[in-house]
Structures are given as structure tokens and as C-alpha cells.
PAGU-14897 format. One record per residue (C-alpha): x, y, z. Coordinates in steps of 0.2 Angstrom, whole numbers, plus 2048, in hexadecimal, padded with zeros to 3 digits. Layout:
<pts>
+-----+-----+-----+
:  c1 :  c2 :  c3 :
+-----+-----+-----+
:   X :   Y :   Z :
...
+-----+-----+-----+
</pts>
This chain:
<pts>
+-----+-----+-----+
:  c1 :  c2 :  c3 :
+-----+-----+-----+
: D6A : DFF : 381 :
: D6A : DFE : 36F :
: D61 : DEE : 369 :
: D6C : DE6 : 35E :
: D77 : DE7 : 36D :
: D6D : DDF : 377 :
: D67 : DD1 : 36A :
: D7B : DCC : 36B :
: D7D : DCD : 37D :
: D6D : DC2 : 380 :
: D78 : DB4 : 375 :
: D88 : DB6 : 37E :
: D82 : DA9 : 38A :
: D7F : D9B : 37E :
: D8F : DA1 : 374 :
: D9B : DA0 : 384 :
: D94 : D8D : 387 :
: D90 : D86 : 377 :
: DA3 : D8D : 375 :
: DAB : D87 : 385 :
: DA1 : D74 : 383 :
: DA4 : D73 : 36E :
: DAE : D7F : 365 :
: DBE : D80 : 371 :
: DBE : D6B : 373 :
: DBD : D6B : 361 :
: DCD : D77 : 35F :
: DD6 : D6C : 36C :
: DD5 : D5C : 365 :
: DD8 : D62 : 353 :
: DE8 : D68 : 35C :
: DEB : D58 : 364 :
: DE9 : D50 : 354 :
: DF9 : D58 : 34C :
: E04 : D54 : 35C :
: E0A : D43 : 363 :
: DFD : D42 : 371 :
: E04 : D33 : 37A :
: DFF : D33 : 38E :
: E0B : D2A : 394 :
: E1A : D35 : 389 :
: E1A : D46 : 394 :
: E18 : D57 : 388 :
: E14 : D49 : 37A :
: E03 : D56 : 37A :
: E0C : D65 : 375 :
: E1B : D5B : 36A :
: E14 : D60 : 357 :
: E15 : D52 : 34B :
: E0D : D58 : 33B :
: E01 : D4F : 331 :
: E08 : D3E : 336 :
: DFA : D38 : 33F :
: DED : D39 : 330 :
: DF9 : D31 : 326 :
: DFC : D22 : 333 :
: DEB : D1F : 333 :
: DE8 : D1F : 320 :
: DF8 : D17 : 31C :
: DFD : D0C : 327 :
: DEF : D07 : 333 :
: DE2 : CF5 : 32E :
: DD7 : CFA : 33C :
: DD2 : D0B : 338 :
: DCC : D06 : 328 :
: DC4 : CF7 : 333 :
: DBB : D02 : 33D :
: DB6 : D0C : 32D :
: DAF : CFF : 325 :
: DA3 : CF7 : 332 :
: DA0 : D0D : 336 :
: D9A : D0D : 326 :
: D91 : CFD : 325 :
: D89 : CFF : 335 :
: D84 : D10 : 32F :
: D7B : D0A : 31F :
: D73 : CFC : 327 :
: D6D : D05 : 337 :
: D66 : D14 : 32B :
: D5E : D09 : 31D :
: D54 : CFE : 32B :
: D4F : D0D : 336 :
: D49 : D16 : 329 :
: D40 : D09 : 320 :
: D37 : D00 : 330 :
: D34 : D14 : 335 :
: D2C : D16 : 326 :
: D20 : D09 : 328 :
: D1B : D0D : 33C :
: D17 : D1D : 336 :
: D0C : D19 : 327 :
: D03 : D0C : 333 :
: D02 : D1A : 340 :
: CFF : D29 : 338 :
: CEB : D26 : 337 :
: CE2 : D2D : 346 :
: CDB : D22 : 353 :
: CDB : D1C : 365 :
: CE6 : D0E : 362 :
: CF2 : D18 : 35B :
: CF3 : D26 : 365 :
: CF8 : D19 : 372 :
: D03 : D12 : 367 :
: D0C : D20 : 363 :
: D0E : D26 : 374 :
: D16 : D15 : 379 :
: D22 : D17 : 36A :
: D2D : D22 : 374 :
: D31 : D17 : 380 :
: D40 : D0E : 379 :
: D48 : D20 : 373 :
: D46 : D24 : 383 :
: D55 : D18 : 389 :
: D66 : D1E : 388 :
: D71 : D14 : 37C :
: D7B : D0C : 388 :
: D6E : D05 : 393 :
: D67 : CFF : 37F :
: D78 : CF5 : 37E :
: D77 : CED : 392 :
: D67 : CE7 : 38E :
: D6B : CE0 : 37D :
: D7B : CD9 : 384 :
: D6D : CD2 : 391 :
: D62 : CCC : 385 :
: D6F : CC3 : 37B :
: D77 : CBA : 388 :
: D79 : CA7 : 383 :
: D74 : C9F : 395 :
: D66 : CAB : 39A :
: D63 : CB6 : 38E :
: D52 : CBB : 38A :
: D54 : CB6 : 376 :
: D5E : CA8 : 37B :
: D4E : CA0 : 386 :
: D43 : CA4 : 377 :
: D4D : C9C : 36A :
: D4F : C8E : 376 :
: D3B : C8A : 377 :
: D37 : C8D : 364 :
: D46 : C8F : 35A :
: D53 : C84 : 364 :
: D5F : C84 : 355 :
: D63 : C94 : 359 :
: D63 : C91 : 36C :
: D76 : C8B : 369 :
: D7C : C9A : 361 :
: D87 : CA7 : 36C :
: D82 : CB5 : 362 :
: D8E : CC3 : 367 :
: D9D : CB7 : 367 :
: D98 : CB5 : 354 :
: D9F : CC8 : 348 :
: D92 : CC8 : 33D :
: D85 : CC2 : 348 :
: D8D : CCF : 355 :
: D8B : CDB : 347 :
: D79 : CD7 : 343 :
: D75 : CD9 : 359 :
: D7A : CEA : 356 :
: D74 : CF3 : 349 :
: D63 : CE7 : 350 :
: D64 : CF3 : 360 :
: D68 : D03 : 356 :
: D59 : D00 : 34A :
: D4E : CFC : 35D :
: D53 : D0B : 365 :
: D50 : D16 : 355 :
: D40 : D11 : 34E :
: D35 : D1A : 35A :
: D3E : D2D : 359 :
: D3F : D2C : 345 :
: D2F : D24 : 345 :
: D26 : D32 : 34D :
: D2F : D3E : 342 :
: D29 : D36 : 332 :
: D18 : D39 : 339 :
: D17 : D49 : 33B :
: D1F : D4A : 328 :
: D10 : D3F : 324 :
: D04 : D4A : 32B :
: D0C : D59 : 321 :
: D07 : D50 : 30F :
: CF8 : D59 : 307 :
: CE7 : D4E : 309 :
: CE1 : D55 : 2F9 :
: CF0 : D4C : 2F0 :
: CEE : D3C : 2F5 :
: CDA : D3F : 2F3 :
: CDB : D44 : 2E2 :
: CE9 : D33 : 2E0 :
: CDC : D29 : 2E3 :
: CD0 : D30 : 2DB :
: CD7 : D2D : 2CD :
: CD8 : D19 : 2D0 :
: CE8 : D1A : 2DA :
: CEC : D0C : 2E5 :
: CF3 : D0D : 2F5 :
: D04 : D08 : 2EF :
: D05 : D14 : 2E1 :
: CFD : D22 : 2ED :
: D0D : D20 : 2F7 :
: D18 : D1E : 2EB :
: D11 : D2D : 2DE :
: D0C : D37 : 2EC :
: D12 : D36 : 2FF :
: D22 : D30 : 2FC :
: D28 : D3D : 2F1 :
: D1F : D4C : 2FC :
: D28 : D43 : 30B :
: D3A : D44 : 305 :
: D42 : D54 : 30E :
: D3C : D49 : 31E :
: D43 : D39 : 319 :
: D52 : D44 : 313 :
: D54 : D4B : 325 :
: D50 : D3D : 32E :
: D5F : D32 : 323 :
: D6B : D40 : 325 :
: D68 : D43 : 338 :
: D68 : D30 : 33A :
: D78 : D2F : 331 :
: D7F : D39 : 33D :
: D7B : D2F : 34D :
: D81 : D1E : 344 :
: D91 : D26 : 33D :
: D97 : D2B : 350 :
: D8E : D1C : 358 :
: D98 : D17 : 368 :
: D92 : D13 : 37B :
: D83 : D07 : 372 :
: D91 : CFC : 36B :
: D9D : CFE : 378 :
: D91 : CF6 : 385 :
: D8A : CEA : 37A :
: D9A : CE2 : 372 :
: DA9 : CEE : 376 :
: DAD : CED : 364 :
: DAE : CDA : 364 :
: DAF : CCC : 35F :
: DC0 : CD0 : 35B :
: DBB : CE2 : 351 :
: DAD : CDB : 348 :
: DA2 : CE9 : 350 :
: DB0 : CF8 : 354 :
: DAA : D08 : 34C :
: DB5 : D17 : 34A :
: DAF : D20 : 35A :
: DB2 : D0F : 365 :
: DC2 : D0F : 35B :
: DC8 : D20 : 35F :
: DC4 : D1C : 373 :
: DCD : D0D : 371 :
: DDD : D16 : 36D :
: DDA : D27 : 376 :
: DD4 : D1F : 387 :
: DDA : D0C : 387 :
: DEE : D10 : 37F :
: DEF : D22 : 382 :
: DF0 : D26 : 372 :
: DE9 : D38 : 371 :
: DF0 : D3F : 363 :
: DEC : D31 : 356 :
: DD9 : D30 : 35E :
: DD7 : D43 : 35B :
: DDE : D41 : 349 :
: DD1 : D33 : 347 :
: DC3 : D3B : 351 :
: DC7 : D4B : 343 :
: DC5 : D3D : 335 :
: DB5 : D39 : 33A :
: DAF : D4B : 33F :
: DB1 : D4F : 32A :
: DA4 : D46 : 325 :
: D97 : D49 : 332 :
: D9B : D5E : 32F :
: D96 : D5A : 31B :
: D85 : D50 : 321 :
: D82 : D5E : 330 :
: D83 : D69 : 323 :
: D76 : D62 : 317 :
: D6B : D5E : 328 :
: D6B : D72 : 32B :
: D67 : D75 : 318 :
: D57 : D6B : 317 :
: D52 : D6E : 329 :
: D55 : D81 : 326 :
: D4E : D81 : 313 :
: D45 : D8F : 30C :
: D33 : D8D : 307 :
+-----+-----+-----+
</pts>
């Protein structure tokens, strides 16, 4: 057999399931999105309706641009937080030593959890009659005590970008080390040598030989944030109201909960846009030349 025959048939598998699991779902609901899609209307799925579903929501719908705005604010605050506090574990842990060793070993654990059982427990957590924060607001903040955080949007809001950032911190934290640990000694030597401080050592120096890492770990971050659902959907459910529904929980709430397939694909499709442009930019620094 020749061997550029073989190379393809070795990678038949993968293409087969990677298209059977990605591509021809993709193809379907991109389909679905130009039809009326209704589940309780039979052959609503084949019944072609143009591009009236991308218009509906742009035209005519207040809570798709709802769920665009807190996507969007969600996404910026999740990103800027994680990547900050990430930043700062990693420059605190990037040092050799026991301790650390330890310490970075541990930091896995909360990526570890899924994002759903991260919502239950914040849900848990922020309960106002036994709740674990509610208990310690009550014995040294008791101001705060009487607060029903998740009946309050923005304080809703703040509980879940607080358990996004949580579960984060430890991945993109160890992925900042190792970008760390890729900066040249000598640099940062020389830096000080010359009567650099630490401040103007990481700014003058590791900061700018970090930025294809920073660069991938905001754009893969991004990503995540952007189609952010089971974490909010066991935590709030989108609530109060739909101070916390972001586009994925807003596309299961009309696909799922009214039946409204075709308008949840053309919104699904909406959201997919963006996420191809950043995918792409993801594969371009991850994939750069040297």
C-alpha cells in the first residue's frame, strides 16, 4: 500500500466521528435555522421560511439583545478578572519551592469540577437561611446577613461571574506558568542589572515576552464565556427575571422550553459567528510560526 494512502486512511476514523458528532449537527441546525422549526406544528421542520428568523431576532426581539448584552458583559468581566488574578497566582507561584509545588498541585482542584456541580454549590453557598456565606456574613458582617443575594440582578450578576472567575483561576493559572517559565532569565537579569525594579522588570520585560500567552489564554477564555450555559442554568436559571440569561441559556429557553427550534438555531448561528472569528485567531497564535 502506498503511503500517502495509508496516511489518509489512518484519519478516516477521526473524520467519520468528528464529522458525524460536529460537522453534520452543524449542517442541520444551520438548516433548521432557515425553516419554521416549531415542535408542536408537524413538517414546521422542513417548512422553509427564508431569512425571517435572523431578522425577528434583530428587529423585533428585546430579549435577544437582553441576552447579548449580559453575553457580552459577562464575557468582559469573567475574561478581565480571570486573567488578571491568573496573572498574579502565576507570578506568586512561578518560583521553585516546596510550598509551591504543593500549591500548584492543589490548584487543579476546582477546574477539576464540572460547571454545573460549580453552580449547585454556589447556589448552595448563597442560600439566605443556610448558606455557607450567609452564616459568615451573619457572624462578622451581619449587614450583609440580610441580603438574598440571588433574588437581587446585579448582585445575581456579580455571584456569577464570582463562580466563573472560581472555577477558572487554577487552569489559566497554570497556563500562565508555564508562559512564565518560557521568558528568558538572562532578560530579566540583565533588567535588573541595570537598576530595574521589580515593577519595571515586569512591565519592560515579562509582560511583553508573555503576550502570545496572554493573547491565547484571553481568546480561548473568551470562548468559554461567550457560550457559557449549565453554570448559570444551575445557579440562577437566567434569573432574577433575565438579569443573568446569556445567549446559550436563551437559545435552550426557546428550543427546549417553547419548542421553538428554528428561531433557537438561527440564534445558536448568531452566536456561532463570533466564536469561529476568535477560534480562528486561537489557531493562529497557537499554530504561529517561529
Amino acid at each position: 500500500m502506498r503511503d500517502d494512502t495509508l496516511k489518509y486512511l489512518l484519519v478516516l476514523p477521526a473524520v467519520l466521528v468528528v464529522s458525524a458528532t460536529a460537522v453534520w449537527p452543524l449542517a442541520e441546525s444551520l438548516r433548521l435555522s432557515f425553516t419554521v422549526g416549531r415542535l408542536n406544528r408537524p413538517g414546521s421542520l422542513d417548512q422553509y421560511l427564508g431569512f425571517e428568523n435572523f431578522s425577528w431576532a434583530f428587529m423585533e426581539d428585546p430579549a435577544f439583545w437582553n441576552s447579548v448584552w449580559v453575553t457580552a458583559v459577562y464575557t468582559v468581566a469573567t475574561v478581565g478578572l480571570t486573567t488578571v488574578l491568573a496573572l498574579g497566582l502565576a507570578l506568586l507561584l512561578a518560583p521553585e519551592g516546596r510550598l509551591r509545588s504543593t500549591a500548584r498541585t492543589l490548584l487543579i482542584l476546582p477546574f477539576a469540577m464540572s460547571p454545573a456541580l460549580i453552580g449547585v454549590s454556589f447556589r448552595f453557598m448563597f442560600n439566605p437561611e443556610f448558606g455557607l456565606f450567609d452564616a459568615f456574613f451573619g457572624l462578622m458582617l451581619p449587614p450583609l446577613a440580610e441580603i438574598s443575594w440571588l433574588a437581587n440582578p446585579t448582585l445575581a450578576f456579580a455571584v456569577c461571574v464570582m463562580a466563573d472567575v472560581w472555577g477558572w483561576i487554577p487552569f489559566l493559572t497554570l497556563v500562565l506558568i508555564g508562559g512564565l517559565a518560557a521568558v528568558p532569565r538572562e532578560t530579566i537579569e540583565a533588567a535588573r542589572i541595570d537598576g530595574a525594579n521589580a515593577w519595571r522588570v515586569f512591565r519592560d520585560v515579562t509582560l511583553p515576552q508573555m503576550g502570545p500567552v496572554l493573547a491565547v489564554v484571553v481568546i480561548l477564555k473568551t470562548i468559554f464565556s461567550l457560550k457559557t450555559f449549565d453554570q448559570i442554568f444551575m445557579l440562577t436559571n437566567g434569573g432574577p427575571g433575565t438579569a443573568t440569561q446569556t445567549l446559550s441559556h436563551y437559545i435552550y429557553f426557546n428550543g427546549m422550553k417553547y419548542g421553538q427550534i428554528g428561531y433557537a438555531a438561527s440564534v445558536a448561528w448568531l452566536m456561532v459567528i463570533p466564536m469561529i472569528i476568535l477560534t480562528y485567531f486561537y489557531a493562529k497564535f497557537v499554530f504561529r510560526k517561529e
